[in-house]
C-alpha positions as CSV (number, residue, x, y, z in Angstrom):
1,X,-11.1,23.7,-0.9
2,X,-8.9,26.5,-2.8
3,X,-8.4,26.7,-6.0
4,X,-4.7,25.6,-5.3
5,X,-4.8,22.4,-3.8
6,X,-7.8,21.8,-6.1
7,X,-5.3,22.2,-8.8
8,X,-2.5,19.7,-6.9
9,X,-5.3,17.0,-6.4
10,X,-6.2,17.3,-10.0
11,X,-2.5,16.8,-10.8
12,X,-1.9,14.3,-7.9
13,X,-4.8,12.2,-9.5
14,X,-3.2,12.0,-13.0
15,X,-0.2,10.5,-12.1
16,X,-2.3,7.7,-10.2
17,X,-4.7,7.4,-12.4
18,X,-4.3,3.4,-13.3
19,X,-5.2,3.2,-10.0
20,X,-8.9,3.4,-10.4
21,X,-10.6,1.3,-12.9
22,X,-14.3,1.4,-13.6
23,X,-15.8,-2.3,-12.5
24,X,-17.3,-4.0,-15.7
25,X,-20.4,-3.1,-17.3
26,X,-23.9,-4.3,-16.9
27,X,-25.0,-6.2,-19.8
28,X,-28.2,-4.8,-19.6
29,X,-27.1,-1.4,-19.6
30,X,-27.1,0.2,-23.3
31,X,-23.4,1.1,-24.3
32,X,-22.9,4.8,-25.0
33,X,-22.8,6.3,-27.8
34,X,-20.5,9.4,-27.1
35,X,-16.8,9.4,-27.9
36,X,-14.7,9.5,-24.8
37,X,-12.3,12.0,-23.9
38,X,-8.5,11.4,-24.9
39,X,-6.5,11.7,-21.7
40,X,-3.9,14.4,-21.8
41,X,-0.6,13.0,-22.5
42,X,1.6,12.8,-19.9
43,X,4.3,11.3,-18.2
44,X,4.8,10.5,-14.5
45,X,6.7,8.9,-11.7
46,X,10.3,8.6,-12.5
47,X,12.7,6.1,-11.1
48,X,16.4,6.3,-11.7
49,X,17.9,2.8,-12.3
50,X,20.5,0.8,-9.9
51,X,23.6,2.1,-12.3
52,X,22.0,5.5,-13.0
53,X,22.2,4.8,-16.6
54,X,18.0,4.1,-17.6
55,X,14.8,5.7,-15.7
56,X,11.6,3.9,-15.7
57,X,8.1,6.1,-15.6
58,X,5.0,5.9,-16.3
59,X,3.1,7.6,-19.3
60,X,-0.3,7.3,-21.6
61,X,1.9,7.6,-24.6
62,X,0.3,4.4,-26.2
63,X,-3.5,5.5,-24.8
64,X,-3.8,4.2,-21.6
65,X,-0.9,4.3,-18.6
66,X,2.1,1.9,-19.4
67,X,5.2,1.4,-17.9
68,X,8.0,2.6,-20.1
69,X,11.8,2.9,-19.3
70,X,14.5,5.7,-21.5
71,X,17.7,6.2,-21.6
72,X,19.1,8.8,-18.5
73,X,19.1,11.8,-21.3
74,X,15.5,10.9,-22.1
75,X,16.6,9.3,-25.6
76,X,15.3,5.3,-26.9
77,X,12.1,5.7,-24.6
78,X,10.7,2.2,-24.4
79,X,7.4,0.6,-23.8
80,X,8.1,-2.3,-21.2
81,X,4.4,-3.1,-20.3
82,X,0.9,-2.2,-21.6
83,X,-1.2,-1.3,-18.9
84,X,0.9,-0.7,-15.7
85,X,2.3,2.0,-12.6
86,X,4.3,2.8,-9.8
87,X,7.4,0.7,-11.4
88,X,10.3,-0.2,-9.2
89,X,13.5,-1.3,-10.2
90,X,15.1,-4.7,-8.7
91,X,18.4,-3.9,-6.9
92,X,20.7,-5.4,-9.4
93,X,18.5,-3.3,-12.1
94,X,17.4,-6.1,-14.2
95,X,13.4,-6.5,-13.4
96,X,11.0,-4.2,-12.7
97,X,8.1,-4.6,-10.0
98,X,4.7,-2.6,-11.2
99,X,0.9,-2.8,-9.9
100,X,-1.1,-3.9,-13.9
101,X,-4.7,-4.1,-14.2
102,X,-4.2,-6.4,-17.4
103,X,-6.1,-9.5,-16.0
104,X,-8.8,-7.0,-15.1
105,X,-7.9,-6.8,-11.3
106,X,-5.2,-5.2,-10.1
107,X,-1.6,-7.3,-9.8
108,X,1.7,-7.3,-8.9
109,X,3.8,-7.6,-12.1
110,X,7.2,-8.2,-12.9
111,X,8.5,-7.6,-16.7
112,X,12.7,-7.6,-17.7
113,X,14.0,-4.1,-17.5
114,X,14.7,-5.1,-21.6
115,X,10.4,-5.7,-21.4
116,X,10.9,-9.4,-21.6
117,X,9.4,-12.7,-19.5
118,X,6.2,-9.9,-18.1
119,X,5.4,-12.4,-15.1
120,X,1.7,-11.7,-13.3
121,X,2.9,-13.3,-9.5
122,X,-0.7,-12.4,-7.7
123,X,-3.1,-14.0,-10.3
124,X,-4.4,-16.5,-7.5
125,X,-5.5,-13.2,-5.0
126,X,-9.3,-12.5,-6.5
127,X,-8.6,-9.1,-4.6
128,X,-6.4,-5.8,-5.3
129,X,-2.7,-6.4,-5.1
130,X,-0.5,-3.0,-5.6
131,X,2.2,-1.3,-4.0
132,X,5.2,-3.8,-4.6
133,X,8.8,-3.2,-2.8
134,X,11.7,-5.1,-3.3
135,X,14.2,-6.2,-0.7
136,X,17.6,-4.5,-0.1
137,X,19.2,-8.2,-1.5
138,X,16.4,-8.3,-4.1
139,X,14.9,-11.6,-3.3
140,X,11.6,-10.5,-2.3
141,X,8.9,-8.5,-2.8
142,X,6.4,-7.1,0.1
143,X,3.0,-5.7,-1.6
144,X,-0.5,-4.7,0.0
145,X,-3.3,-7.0,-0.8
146,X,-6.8,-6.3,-0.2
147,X,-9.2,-9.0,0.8
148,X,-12.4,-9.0,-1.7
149,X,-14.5,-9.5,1.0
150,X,-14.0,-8.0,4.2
151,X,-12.5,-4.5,4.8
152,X,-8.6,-5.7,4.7
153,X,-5.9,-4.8,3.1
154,X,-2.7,-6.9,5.1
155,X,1.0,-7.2,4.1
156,X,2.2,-10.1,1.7
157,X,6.2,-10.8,0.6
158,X,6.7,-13.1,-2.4
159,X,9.7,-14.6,-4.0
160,X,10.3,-12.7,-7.7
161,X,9.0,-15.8,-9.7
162,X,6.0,-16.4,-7.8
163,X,6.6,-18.9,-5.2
164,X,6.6,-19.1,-1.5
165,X,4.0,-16.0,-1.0
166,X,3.3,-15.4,2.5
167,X,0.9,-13.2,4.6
168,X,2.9,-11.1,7.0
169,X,-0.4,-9.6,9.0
170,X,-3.4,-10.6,9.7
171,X,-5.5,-7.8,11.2
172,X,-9.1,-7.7,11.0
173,X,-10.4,-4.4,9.6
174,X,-6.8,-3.0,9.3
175,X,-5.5,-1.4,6.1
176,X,-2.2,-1.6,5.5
177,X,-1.2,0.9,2.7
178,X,1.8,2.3,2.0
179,X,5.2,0.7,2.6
180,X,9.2,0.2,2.8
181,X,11.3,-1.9,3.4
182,X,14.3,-1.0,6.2
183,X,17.7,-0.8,4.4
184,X,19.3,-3.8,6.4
185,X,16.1,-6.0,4.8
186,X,15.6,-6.6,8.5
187,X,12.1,-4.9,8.4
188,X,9.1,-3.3,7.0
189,X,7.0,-0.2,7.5
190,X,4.1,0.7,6.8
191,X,1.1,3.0,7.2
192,X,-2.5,1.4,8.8
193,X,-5.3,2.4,9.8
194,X,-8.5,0.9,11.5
195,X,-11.8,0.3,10.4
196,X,-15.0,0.1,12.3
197,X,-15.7,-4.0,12.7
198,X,-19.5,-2.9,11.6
199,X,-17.9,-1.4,8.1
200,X,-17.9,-4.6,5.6
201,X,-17.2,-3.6,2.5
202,X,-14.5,-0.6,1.1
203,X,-16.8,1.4,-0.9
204,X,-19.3,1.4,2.7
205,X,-16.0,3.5,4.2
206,X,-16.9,7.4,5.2
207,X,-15.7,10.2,7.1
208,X,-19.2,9.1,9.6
209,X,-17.4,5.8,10.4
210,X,-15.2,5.1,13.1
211,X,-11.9,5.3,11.2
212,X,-8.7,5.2,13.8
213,X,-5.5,6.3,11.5
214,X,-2.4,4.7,13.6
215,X,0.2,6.6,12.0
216,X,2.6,3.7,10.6
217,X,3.9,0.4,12.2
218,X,7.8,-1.4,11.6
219,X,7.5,-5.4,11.6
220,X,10.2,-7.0,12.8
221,X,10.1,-10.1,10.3
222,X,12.2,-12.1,12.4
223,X,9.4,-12.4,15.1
224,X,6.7,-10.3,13.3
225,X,6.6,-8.2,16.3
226,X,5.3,-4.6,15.8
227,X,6.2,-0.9,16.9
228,X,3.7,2.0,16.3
229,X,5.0,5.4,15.4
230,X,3.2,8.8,14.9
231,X,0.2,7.3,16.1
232,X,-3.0,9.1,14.8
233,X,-1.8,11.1,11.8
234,X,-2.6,10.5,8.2
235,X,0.5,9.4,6.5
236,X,0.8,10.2,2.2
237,X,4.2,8.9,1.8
238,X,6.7,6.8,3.6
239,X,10.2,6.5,3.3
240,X,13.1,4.9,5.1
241,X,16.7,6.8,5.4
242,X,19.2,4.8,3.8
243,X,21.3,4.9,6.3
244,X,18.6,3.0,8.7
245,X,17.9,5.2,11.6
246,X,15.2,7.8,10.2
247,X,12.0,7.9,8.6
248,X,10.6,10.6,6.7
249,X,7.0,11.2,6.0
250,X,4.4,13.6,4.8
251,X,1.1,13.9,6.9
252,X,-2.3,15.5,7.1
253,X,-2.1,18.7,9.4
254,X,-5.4,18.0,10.5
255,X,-7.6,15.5,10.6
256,X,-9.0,14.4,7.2
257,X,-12.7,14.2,8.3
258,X,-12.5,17.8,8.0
259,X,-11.8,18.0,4.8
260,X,-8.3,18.7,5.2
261,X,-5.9,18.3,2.4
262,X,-3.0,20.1,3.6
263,X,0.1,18.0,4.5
264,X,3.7,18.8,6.3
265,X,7.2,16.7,6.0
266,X,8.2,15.1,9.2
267,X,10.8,12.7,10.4
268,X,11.1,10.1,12.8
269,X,14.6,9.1,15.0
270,X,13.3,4.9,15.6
271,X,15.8,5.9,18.6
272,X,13.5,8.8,19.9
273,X,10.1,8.2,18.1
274,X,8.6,11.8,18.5
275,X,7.6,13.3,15.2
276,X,9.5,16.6,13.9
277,X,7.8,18.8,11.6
278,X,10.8,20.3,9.2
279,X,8.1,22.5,7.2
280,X,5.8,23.9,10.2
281,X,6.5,27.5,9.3
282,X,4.4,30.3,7.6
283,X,6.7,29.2,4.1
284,X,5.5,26.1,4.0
285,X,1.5,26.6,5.0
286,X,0.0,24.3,1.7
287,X,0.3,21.1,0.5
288,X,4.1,19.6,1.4
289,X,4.4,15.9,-0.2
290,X,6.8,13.6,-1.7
291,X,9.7,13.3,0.6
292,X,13.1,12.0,-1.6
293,X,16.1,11.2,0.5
294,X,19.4,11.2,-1.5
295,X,21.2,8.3,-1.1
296,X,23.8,9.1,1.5
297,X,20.7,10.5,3.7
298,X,22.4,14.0,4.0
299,X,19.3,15.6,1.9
300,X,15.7,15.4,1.6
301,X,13.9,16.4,-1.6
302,X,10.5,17.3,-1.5
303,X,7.6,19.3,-3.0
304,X,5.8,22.3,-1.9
305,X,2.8,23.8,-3.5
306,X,2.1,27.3,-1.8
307,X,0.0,30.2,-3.4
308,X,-0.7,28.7,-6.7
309,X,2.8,27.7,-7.3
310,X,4.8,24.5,-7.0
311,X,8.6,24.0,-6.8
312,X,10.7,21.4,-6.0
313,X,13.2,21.8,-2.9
314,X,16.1,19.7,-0.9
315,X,16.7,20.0,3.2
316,X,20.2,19.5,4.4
317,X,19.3,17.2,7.3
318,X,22.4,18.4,9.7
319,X,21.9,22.2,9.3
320,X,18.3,22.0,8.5
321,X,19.2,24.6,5.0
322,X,16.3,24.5,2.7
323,X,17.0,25.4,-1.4
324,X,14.1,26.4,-3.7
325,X,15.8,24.6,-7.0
326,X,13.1,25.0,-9.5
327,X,11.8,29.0,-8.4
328,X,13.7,30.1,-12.0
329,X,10.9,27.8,-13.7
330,X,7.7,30.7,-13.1
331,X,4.6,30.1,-13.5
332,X,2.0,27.6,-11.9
333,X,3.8,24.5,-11.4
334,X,2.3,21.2,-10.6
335,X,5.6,18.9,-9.3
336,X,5.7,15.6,-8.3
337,X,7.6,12.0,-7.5
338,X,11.0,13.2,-7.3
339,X,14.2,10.7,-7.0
340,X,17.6,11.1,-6.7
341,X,19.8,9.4,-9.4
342,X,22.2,6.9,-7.4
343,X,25.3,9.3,-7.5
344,X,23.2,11.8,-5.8
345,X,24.1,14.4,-8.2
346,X,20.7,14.7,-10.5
347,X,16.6,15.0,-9.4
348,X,14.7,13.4,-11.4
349,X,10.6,14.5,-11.1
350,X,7.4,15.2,-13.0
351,X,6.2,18.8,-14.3
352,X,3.5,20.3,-15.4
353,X,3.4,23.6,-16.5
354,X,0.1,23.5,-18.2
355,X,0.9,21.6,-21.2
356,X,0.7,18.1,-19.4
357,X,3.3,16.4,-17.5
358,X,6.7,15.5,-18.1
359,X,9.9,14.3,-16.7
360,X,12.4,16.5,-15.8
361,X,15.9,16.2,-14.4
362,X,18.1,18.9,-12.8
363,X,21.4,19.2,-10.6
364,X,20.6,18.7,-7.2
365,X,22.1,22.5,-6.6
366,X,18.9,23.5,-9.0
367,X,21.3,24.2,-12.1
368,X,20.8,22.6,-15.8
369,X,17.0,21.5,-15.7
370,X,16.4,19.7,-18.6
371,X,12.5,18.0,-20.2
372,X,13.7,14.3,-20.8
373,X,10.3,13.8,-22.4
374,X,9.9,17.2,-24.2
375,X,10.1,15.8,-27.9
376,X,7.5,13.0,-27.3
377,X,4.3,15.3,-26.4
């Protein structure tokens, strides 16, 4: 592996780390003795709020990842949850969904975008529950939830205060992982892949098992009938057009056994399901991750970390025009999460330029960047 995309994994792996917690302790085993090493403080994974006026992030601020939520100029940043990531806001702005590892296993949370009524709805699931999505109309939530004993990871939808959880699939060595929701509400994506029946147990999982990746499947949740699209590539990010009829995706460009890491944007027409590569050229040979649309689906953001530099850029989806907007910054640049505030006017994304990350916002024509979280490192 280079020293480049040694550098983005690095980076990619701060910004999830609440996502890996350390199983409890032997009681046998002495406790050490050493002082542990302070994380770096940063701040990741920005989400623009329904009015544009608040984003919510998450940040080690307090010692450990939290979810927070600040004012759209970065002022009054606010500590909504202790231990928390990935937040996403409800539609009508006034909850926010987040993965918590608080009960010591990982949850699906809900706190008040104000940080009040913090509501655990998957305490009963004795397995990891992350990855929640809300509705379009805001009345339900569709997470992944891993079974603690068999390899399984299925689809679940839940009513915001808990009740009426239901269990969408049902596969048998089939993890479902990352997911959407389709804009009409009418459907969900997400990506899967297949496990060898002989494989019990996650951490038993290796490149010498029989792992099938499937590309991503839509449920229909009318009839729960299912379509498979871009059948045997390794999917990193999913995300549905909101205007309904596309959805974009970044994707190994080789298989992952091989140690692969680098990854290309693609799209997918649901009315003529052959994947298109939009950064298959000699520009775009590294890591290419994150895929943003803007809310009108005229524009894709995305990231693109070539020759020991990052940069965040948007594609014009009818003319297929592609604009470096952060080449001005210099530098080694280690970019990710980027969203589009709701007017489709400002990116919102993480940076690091060496000094730990931050959240950044600039015009989506690359003019005005400004560090929102500048005065808190």
């Amino acid at each position: 592996m280079s020293k480049s995309v040694l550098a983005v994994m690095i980076f990619l792996s701060l910004i999830l780390l609440d996502g890996c917690k350390s199983e409890e302790k032997d009681s046998s085993t002495p406790p050490s003795t050493s002082t542990p090493t302070p994380l770096p403080l940063g701040f990741g994974n920005p989400k623009w709020s329904p009015d544009g006026k608040s984003i919510a992030l998450t940040s080690n601020l307090s010692g450990h990842y939290g979810i927070w939520v600040m004012q759209a100029d970065g002022s009054n940043l606010t500590q909504l949850a202790e231990d928390g990531l990935m937040p996403e806001w409800s539609p009508d702005g006034r909850l926010i969904a987040f993965a918590s590892f608080t009960s010591g296993n990982s949850d699906v949370w809900i706190v008040g975008s104000d940080g009040s009524n913090p509501i655990n709805l998957t305490v009963s699931n004795l397995g990891a529950d992350r990855s929640p999505q809300w509705s379009p109309d805001g009345k339900h939530l569709a997470y992944i939830a891993e079974d603690p004993s068999r390899v399984n990871a299925n689809i679940w939808v839940i009513e915001p205060d808990g009740s009426n959880p239901a269990k969408l699939t049902e596969d048998q060595n089939y993890i479902y992982d990352i997911l959407c929701w389709s804009p009409n509400g009418e459907s969900i994506a997400s990506t899967v892949t297949v496990i060898d029946p002989k494989v019990t147990d996650f951490e038993d999982i290796t490149r010498d098992n029989q792992v099938q990746v499937n590309g991503f499947e839509i449920i229909k949740l009318s009839n729960l009938e299912t379509a498979n699209f871009a059948a045997g590539k390794t999917i990193t990010r999913l995300v549905w057009s909101p205007q309904g009829d596309t959805i974009a995706f970044s994707a190994l460009t080789s298989d992952i056994a091989a140690g692969n890491t680098y990854t290309d944007i693609w799209i997918v027409h649901l009315d003529n399901p052959d994947p298109i590569n939009l950064t298959n050229n000699t520009a775009f040979a590294g890591f290419d991750g994150y895929p943003a649309w803007s809310l009108d689906s005229s524009y894709l953001a995305f990231v693109s970390f070539e020759e020991g530099k990052g940069n965040l850029y948007t594609l014009k989806m009818d003319d297929s025009t592609i604009t470096n907007l952060t080449n001005a910054f210099g530098g080694i640049n280690l970019i990710g999460s980027p969203d589009w505030s709701p007017d489709g006017q400002k990116i919102a994304f993480s940076l690091d330029n060496g000094n730990g990350p931050d959240i950044w916002v600039i015009n989506a024509d690359g003019s005005n960047p400004v560090n929102l979280t500048a005065t808190y490192q």
